[in-house]
Backbone bond lengths (Angstrom), bond angles and torsions (degrees), N, CA, C in turn:
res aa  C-N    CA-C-N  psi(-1)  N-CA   C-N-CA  omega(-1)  CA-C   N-CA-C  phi
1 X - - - 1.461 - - 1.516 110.64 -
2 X 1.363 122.12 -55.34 1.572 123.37 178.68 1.355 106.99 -69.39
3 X 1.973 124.37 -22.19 1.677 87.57 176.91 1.046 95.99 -87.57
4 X 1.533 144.55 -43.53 1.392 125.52 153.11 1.681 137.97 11.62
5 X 1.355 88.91 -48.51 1.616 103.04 -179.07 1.563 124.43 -77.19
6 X 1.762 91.26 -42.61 1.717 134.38 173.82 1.612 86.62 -44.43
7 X 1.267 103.10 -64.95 1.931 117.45 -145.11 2.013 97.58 -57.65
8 X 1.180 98.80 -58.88 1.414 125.98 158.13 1.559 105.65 -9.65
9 X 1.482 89.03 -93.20 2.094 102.84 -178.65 1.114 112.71 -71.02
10 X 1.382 120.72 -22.75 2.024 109.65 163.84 1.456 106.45 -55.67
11 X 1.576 121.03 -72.82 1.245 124.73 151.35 1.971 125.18 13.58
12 X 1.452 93.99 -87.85 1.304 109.75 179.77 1.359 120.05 -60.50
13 X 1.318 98.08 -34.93 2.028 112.33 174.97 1.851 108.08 -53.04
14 X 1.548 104.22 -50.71 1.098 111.83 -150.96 1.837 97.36 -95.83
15 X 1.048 102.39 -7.23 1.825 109.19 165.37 1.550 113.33 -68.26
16 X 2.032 102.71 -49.96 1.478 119.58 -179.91 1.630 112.12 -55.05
17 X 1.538 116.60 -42.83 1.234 125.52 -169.60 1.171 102.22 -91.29
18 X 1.141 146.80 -21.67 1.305 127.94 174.36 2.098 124.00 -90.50
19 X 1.193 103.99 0.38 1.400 124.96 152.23 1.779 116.95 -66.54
20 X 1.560 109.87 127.15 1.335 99.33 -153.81 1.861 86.51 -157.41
21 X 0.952 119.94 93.83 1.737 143.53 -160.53 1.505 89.05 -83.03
22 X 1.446 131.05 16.92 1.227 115.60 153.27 1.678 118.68 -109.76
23 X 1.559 125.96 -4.66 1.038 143.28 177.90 1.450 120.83 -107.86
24 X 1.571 120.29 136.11 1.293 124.11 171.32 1.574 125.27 -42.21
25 X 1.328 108.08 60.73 1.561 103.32 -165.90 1.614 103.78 -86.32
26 X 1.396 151.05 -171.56 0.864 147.03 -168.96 1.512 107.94 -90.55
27 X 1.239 119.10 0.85 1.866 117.41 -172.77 1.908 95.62 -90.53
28 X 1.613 98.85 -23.41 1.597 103.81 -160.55 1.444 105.19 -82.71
29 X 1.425 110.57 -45.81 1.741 144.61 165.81 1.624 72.20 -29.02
30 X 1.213 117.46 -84.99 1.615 106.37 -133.21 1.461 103.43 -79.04
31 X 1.196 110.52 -3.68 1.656 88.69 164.99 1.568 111.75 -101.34
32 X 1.257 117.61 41.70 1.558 118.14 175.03 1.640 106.54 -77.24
33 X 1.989 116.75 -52.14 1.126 129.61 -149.46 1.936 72.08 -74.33
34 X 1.123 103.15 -94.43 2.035 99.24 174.53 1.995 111.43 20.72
35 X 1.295 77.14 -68.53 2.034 93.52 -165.11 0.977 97.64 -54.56
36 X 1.593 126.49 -68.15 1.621 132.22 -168.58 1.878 126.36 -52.14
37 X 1.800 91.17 -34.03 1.362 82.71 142.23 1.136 133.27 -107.87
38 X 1.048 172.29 138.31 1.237 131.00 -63.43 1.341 161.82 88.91
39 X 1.891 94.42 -91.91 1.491 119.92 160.94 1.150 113.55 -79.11
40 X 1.404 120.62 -28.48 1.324 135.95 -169.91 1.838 109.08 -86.99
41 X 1.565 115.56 -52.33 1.941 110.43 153.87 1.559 105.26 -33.25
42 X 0.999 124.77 -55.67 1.470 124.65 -152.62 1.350 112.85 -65.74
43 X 1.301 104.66 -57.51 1.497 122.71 173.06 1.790 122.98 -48.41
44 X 1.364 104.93 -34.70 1.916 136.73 157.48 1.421 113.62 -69.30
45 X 1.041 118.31 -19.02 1.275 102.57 -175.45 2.134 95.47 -129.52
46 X 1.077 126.91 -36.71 1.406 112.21 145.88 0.970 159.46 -25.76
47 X 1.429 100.88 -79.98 1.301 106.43 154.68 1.491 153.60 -49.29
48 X 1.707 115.00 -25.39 0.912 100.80 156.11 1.833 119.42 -92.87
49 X 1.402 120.50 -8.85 1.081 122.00 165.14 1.554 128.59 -64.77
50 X 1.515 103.65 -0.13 1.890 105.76 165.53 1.197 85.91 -126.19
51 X 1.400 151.60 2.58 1.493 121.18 151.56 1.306 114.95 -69.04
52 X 1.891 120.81 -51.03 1.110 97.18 148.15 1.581 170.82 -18.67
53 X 1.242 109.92 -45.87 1.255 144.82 -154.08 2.111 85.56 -106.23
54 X 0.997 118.34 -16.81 1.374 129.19 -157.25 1.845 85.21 -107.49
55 X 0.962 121.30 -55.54 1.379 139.54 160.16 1.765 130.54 -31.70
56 X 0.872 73.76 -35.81 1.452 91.22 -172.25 1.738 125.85 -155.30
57 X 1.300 101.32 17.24 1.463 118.79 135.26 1.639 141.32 -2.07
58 X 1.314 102.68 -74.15 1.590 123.76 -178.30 2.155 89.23 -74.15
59 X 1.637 123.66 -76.34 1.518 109.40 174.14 1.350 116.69 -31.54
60 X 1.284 114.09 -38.29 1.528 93.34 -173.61 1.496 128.10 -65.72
61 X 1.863 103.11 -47.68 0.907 99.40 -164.34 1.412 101.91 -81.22
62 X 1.706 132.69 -11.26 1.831 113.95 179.06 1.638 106.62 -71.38
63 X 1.160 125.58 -12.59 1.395 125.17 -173.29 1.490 118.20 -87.06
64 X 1.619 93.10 -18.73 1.788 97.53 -174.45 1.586 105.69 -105.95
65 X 1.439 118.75 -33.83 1.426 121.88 -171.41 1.850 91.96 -133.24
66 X 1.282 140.72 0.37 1.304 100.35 178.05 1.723 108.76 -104.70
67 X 1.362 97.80 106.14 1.792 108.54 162.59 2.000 88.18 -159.39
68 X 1.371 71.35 170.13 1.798 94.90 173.62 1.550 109.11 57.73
69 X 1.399 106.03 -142.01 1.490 92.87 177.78 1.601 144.93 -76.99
70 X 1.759 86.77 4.59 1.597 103.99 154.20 1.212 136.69 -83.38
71 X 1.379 119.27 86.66 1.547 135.85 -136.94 2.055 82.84 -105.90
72 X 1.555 88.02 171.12 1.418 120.42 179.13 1.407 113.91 -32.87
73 X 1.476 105.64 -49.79 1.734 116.13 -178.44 1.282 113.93 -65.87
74 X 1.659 111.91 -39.42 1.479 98.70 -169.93 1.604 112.73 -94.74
75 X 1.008 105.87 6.22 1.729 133.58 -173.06 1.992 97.60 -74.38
76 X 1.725 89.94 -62.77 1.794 102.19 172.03 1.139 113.71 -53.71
77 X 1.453 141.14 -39.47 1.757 153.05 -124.43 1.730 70.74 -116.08
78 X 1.428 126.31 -79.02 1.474 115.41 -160.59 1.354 100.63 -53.25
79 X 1.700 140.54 -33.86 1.514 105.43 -149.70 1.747 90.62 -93.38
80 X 1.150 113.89 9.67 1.707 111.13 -176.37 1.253 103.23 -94.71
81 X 1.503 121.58 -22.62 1.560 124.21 166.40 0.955 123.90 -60.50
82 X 1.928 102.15 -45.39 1.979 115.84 -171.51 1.651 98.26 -73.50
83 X 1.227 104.32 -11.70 2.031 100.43 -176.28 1.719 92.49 -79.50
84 X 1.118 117.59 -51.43 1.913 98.31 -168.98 1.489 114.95 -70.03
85 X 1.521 119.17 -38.65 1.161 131.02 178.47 1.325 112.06 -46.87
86 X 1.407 117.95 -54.47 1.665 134.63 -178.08 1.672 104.33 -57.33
87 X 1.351 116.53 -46.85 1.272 107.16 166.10 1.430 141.09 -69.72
88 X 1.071 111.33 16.11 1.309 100.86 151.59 2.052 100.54 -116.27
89 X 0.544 98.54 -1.63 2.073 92.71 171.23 1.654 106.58 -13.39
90 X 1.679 95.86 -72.20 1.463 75.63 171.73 1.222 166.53 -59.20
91 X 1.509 106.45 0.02 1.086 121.96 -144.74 1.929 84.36 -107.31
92 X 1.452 103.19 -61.53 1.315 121.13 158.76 2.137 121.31 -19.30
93 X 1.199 81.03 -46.17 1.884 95.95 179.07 1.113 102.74 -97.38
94 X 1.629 144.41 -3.62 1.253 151.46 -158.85 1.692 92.94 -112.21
95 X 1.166 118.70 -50.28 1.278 136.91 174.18 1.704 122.89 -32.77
96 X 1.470 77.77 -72.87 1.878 111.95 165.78 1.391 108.18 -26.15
97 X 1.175 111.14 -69.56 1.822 143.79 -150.28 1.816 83.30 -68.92
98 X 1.540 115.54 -71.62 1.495 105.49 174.76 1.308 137.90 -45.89
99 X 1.430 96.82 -28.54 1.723 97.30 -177.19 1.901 107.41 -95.80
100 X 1.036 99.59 -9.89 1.107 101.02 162.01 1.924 125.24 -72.62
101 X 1.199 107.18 -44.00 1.653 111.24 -177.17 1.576 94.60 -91.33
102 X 1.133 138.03 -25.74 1.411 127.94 166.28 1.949 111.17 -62.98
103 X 1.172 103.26 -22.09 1.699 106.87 173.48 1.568 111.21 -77.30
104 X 1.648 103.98 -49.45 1.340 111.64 175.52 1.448 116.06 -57.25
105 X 1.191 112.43 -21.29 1.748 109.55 177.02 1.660 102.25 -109.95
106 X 1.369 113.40 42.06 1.557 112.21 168.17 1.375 121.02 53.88
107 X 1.627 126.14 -1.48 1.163 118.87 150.61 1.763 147.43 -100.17
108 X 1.439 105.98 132.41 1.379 100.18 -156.71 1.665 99.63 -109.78
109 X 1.913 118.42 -8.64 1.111 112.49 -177.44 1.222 116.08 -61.90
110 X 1.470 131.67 -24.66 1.216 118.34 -168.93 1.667 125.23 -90.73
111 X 1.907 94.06 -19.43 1.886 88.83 -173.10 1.576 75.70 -84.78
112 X 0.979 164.79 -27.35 1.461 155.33 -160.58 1.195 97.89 -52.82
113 X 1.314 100.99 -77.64 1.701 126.73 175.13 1.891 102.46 -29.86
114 X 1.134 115.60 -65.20 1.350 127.22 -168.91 1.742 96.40 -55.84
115 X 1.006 110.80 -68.82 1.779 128.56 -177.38 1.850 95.96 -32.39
116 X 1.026 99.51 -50.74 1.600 115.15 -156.33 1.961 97.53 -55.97
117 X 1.931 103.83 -70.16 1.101 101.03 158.40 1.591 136.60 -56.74
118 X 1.269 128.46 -24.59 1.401 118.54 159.11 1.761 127.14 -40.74
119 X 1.403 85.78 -44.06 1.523 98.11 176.61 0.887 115.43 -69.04
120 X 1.132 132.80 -36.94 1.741 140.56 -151.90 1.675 84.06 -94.72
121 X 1.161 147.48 -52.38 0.907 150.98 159.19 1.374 128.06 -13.78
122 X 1.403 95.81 -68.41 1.625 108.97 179.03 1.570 119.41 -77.35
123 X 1.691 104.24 -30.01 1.678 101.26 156.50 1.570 137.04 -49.68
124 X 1.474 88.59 -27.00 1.798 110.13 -174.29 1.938 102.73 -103.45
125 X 1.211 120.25 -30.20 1.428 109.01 169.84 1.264 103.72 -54.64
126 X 1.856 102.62 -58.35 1.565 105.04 -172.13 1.431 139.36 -47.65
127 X 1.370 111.60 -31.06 1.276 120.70 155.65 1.259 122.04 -70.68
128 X 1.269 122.85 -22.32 1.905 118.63 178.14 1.335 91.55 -69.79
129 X 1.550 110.81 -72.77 1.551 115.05 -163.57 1.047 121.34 -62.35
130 X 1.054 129.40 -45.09 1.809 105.73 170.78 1.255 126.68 -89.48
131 X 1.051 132.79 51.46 1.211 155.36 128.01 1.389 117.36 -70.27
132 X 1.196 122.19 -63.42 1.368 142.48 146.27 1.717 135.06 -23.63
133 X 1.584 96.15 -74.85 1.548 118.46 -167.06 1.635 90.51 -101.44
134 X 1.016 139.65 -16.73 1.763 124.51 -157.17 1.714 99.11 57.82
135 X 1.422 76.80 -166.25 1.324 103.10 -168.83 1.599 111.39 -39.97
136 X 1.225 139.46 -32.28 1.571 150.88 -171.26 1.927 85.95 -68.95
137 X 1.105 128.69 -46.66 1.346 148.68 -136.04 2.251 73.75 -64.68
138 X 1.314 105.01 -49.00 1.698 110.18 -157.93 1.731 99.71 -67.79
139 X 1.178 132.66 -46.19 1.554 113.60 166.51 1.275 111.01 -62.34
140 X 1.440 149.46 -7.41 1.507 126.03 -158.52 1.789 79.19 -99.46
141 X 1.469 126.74 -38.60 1.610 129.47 -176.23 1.107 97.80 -62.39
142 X 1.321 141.83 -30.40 1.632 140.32 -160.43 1.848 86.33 -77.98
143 X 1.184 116.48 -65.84 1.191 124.88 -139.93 1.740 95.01 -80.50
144 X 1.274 132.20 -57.92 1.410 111.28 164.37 1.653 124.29 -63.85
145 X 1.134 121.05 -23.47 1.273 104.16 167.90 1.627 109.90 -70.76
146 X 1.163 129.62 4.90 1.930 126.82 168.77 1.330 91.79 -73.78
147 X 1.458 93.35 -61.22 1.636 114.20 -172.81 1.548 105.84 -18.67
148 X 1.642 122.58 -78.93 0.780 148.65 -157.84 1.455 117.79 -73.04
149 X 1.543 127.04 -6.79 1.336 141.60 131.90 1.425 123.42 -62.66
150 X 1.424 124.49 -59.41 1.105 108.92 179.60 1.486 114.41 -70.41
151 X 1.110 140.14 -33.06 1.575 140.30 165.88 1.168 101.63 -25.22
152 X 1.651 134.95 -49.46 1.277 147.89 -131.76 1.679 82.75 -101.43
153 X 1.563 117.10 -99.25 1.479 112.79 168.19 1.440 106.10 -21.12
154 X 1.220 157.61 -77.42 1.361 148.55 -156.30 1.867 107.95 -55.91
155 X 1.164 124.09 -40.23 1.175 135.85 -174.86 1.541 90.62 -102.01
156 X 1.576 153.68 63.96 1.137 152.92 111.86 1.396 99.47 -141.20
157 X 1.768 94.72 -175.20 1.611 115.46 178.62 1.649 104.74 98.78
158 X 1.435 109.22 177.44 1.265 128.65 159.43 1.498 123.33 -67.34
159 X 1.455 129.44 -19.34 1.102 125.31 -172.53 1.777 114.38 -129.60
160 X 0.898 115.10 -162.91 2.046 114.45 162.09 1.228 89.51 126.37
161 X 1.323 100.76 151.05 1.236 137.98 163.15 1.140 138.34 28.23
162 X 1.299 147.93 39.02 1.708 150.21 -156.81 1.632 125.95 -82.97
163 X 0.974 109.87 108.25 1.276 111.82 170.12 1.320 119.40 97.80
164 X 1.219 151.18 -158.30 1.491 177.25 37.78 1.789 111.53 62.15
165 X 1.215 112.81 -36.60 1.105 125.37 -173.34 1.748 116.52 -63.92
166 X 1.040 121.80 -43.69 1.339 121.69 172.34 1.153 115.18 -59.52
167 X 1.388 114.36 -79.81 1.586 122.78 171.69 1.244 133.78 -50.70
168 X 1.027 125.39 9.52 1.581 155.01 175.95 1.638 93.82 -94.74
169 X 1.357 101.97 -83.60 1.518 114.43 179.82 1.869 111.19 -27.95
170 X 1.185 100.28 -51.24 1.489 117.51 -165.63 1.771 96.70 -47.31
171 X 1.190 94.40 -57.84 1.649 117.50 -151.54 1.805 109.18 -66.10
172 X 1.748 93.12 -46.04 1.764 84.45 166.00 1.401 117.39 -71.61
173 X 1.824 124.96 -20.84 1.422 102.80 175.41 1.523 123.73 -75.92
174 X 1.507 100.85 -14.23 1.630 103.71 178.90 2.016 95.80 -82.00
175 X 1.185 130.70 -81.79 1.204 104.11 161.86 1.297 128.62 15.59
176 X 1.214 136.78 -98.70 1.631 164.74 171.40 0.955 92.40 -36.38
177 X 1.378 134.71 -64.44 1.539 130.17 176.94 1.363 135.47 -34.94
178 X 1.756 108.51 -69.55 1.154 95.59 154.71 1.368 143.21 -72.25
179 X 1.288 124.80 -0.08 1.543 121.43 143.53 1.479 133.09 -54.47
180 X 1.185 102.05 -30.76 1.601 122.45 160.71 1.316 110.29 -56.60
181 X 1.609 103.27 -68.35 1.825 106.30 -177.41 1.556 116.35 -43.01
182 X 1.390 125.62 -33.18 1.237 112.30 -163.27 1.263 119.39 -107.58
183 X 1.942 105.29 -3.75 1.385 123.74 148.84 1.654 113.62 -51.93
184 X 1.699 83.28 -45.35 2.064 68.00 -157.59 1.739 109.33 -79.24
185 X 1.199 107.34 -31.60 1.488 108.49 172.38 1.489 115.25 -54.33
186 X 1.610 118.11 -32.09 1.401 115.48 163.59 1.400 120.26 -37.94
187 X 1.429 87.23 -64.79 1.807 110.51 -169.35 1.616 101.45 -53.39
188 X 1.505 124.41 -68.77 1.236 118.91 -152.81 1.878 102.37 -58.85
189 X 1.325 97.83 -28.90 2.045 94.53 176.33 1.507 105.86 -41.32
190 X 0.865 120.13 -38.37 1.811 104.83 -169.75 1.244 100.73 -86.98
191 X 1.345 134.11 24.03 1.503 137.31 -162.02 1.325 122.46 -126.23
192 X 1.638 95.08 -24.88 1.763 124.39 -146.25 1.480 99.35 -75.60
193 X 1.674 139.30 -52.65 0.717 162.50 -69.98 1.724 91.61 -160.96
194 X 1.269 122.73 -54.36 1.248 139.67 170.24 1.605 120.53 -29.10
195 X 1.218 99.40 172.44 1.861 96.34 176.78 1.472 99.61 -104.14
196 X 1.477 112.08 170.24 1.530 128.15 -162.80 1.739 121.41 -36.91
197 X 1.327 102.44 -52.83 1.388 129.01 175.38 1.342 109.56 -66.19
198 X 1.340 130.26 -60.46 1.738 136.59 156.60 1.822 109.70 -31.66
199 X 1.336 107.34 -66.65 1.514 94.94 -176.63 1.766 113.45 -82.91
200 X 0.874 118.82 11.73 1.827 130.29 155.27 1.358 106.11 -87.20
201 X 1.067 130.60 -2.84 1.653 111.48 -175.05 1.578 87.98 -139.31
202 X 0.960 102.16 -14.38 2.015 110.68 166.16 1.484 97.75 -73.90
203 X 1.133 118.88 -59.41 1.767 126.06 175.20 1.362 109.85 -26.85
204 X 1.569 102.17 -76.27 1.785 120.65 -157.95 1.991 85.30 -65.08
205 X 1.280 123.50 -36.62 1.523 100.37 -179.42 1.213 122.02 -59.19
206 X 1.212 122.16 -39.76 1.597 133.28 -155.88 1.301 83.10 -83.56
207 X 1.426 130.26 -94.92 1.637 111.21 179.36 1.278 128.77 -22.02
208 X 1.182 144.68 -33.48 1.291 142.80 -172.64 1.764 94.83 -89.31
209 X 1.247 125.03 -54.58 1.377 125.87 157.64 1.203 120.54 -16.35
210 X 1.311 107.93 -55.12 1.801 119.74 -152.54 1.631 103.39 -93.54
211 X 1.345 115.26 -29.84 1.320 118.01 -168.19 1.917 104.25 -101.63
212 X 1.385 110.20 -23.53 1.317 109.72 158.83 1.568 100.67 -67.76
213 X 1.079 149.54 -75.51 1.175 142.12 -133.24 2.325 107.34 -73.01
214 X 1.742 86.95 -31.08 1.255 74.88 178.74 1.444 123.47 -76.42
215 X 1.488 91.38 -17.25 2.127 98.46 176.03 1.394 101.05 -72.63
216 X 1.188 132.08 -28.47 1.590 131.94 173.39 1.499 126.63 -50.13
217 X 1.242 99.79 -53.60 1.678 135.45 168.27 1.344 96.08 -38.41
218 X 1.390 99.35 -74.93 1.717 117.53 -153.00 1.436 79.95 -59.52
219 X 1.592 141.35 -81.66 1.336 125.73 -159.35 1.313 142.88 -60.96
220 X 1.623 97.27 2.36 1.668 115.67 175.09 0.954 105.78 -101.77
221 X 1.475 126.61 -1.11 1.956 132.54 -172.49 1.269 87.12 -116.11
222 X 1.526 149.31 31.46 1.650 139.13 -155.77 1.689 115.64 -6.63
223 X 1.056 95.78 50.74 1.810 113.30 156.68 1.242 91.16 -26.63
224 X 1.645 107.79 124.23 1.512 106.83 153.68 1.409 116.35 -70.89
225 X 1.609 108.80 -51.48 1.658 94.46 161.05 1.053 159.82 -59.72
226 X 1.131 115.33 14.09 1.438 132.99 -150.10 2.487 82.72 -132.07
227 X 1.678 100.16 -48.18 1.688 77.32 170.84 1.723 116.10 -77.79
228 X 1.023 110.07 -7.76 1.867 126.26 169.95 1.658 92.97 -57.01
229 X 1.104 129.46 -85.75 1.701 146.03 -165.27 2.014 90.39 -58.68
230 X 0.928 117.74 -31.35 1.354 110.58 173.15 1.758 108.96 -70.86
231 X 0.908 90.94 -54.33 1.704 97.10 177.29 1.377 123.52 -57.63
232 X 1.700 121.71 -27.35 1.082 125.21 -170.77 1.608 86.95 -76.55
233 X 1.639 109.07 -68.19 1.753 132.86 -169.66 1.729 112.80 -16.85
234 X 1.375 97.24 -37.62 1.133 124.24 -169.18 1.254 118.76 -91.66
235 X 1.576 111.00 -41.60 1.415 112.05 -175.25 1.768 121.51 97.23
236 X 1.721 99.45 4.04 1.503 105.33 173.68 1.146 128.51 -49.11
237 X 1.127 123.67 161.01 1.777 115.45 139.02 1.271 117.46 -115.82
C-alpha cells in the first residue's frame, strides 16, 4: 500500500518536473488556435477603430477641447498628435493579448524584458523626435516604441503566430477600413460647417455610420471574425 502510494507521488512529481513553459509541449500547442484568435479579434476590431479615429481626428478634438484659449492652431497641433499616437493602438492592444498568455504560462521574464526595451525606446525616440517634430515628435515615439515591444513579445515565447490566418485577417480589416475612412469623412462634410450641437450629432452619426457599415461588410463577406464577435455578443459556442 505505501509503495503504492510512493509509486503514485514519484509519478506525479516527475509529471510536475517534466513540464517546462519554455518548450512546445502539448499544454502550449493548444493554446496556439486560442492566441490566433485573439490576435486576429484585435486586429478586427482595431484597426478600423484608428482608421477611424485617424478620420476624424481634427472633429474630435474641436468639439472636446476647441473653445477659449484653445484656438484653431492648437486644435490642428493636437489632432496631428492624436494621428501618431493612434497609430500604434495596435500594437498597444497586440501587446496586452501577449503579456497576458505569457502570465498565463507563468512567465514574466519576457514582457519584463519587452517592457524594459519599450521604455528605453521611447526615451531615445523621444529625444530624436522632438528635436525634429516638436511636440507631435512625442506620439510618433509613443507609438513605435509599443511597436517595438510587441515585435519583441511576438518574436519570443512558447507560442506566436501560425500560418496565413493572421495576416489575412489583418488585410481585410485594413481593406474595409479604408472604405469606411472615406465614408465617414464624406458624411461628416455636410456636418463640418455647422454649429457646436449640429457637428456633435454630425459626429455620433458618422461614427455610428462608419462602424455600422464596416460590421455590415464584414458580415456580407462571412468574416470569420466578425461570426467570432457574434458568438461572443451572443454568448454562443
Amino acid at each position: 500500500m505505501a509503495g503504492s502510494c510512493c509509486h503514485k507521488h514519484r509519478k506525479h512529481a516527475e509529471g510536475v518536473s517534466s513540464f517546462d513553459f519554455f518548450d512546445q509541449t502539448q499544454e502550449t500547442q493548444d493554446l496556439g488556435p486560442l492566441f490566433d484568435a485573439g490576435v486576429r479579434m484585435v486586429f478586427f476590431l482595431i484597426i478600423p477603430a484608428t482608421v477611424g479615429m485617424i478620420a476624424l481626428n481634427r472633429p474630435i478634438v474641436l468639439l472636446l477641447f476647441g473653445r477659449g484659449a484653445f484656438d484653431l492652431a492648437a486644435v490642428n497641433q493636437t489632432g496631428q498628435c492624436l494621428i501618431f499616437l493612434i497609430l500604434g493602438l495596435w500594437a498597444v492592444a497586440g501587446t496586452r493579448l501577449f503579456v497576458a498568455f505569457h502570465y498565463a504560462l507563468s512567465n514574466i521574464r519576457q514582457p519584463f524584458i519587452a517592457g524594459v526595451v519599450s521604455i528605453g525606446c521611447n526615451v531615445l525616440l523621444c529625444q530624436f523626435f522632438v528635436q525634429r517634430m516638436g511636440v507631435i515628435g512625442l506620439g510618433l515615439a509613443v507609438s513605435l516604441s509599443a511597436v517595438a515591444g510587441f515585435v519583441l513579445l511576438a518574436a519570443s515565447g512558447p507560442f506566436g503566430l501560425r500560418g496565413r490566418a493572421v495576416p489575412v485577417c489583418a488585410c481585410r480589416a485594413v481593406f474595409m477600413s479604408v472604405i469606411m475612412f472615406f465614408l465617414v469623412r464624406w458624411i461628416w462634410g455636410f456636418w463640418a460647417d455647422s454649429s457646436k450641437i449640429f457637428q456633435a450629432a454630425g459626429l455620433i452619426i458618422s461614427i455610428t455610420i462608419g462602424a455600422g457599415c464596416y460590421l455590415a461588410g464584414a458580415r456580407l463577406t462571412s468574416n470569420p471574425e466578425m461570426a467570432m464577435l457574434i458568438r461572443i455578443f451572443f454568448k454562443q459556442k
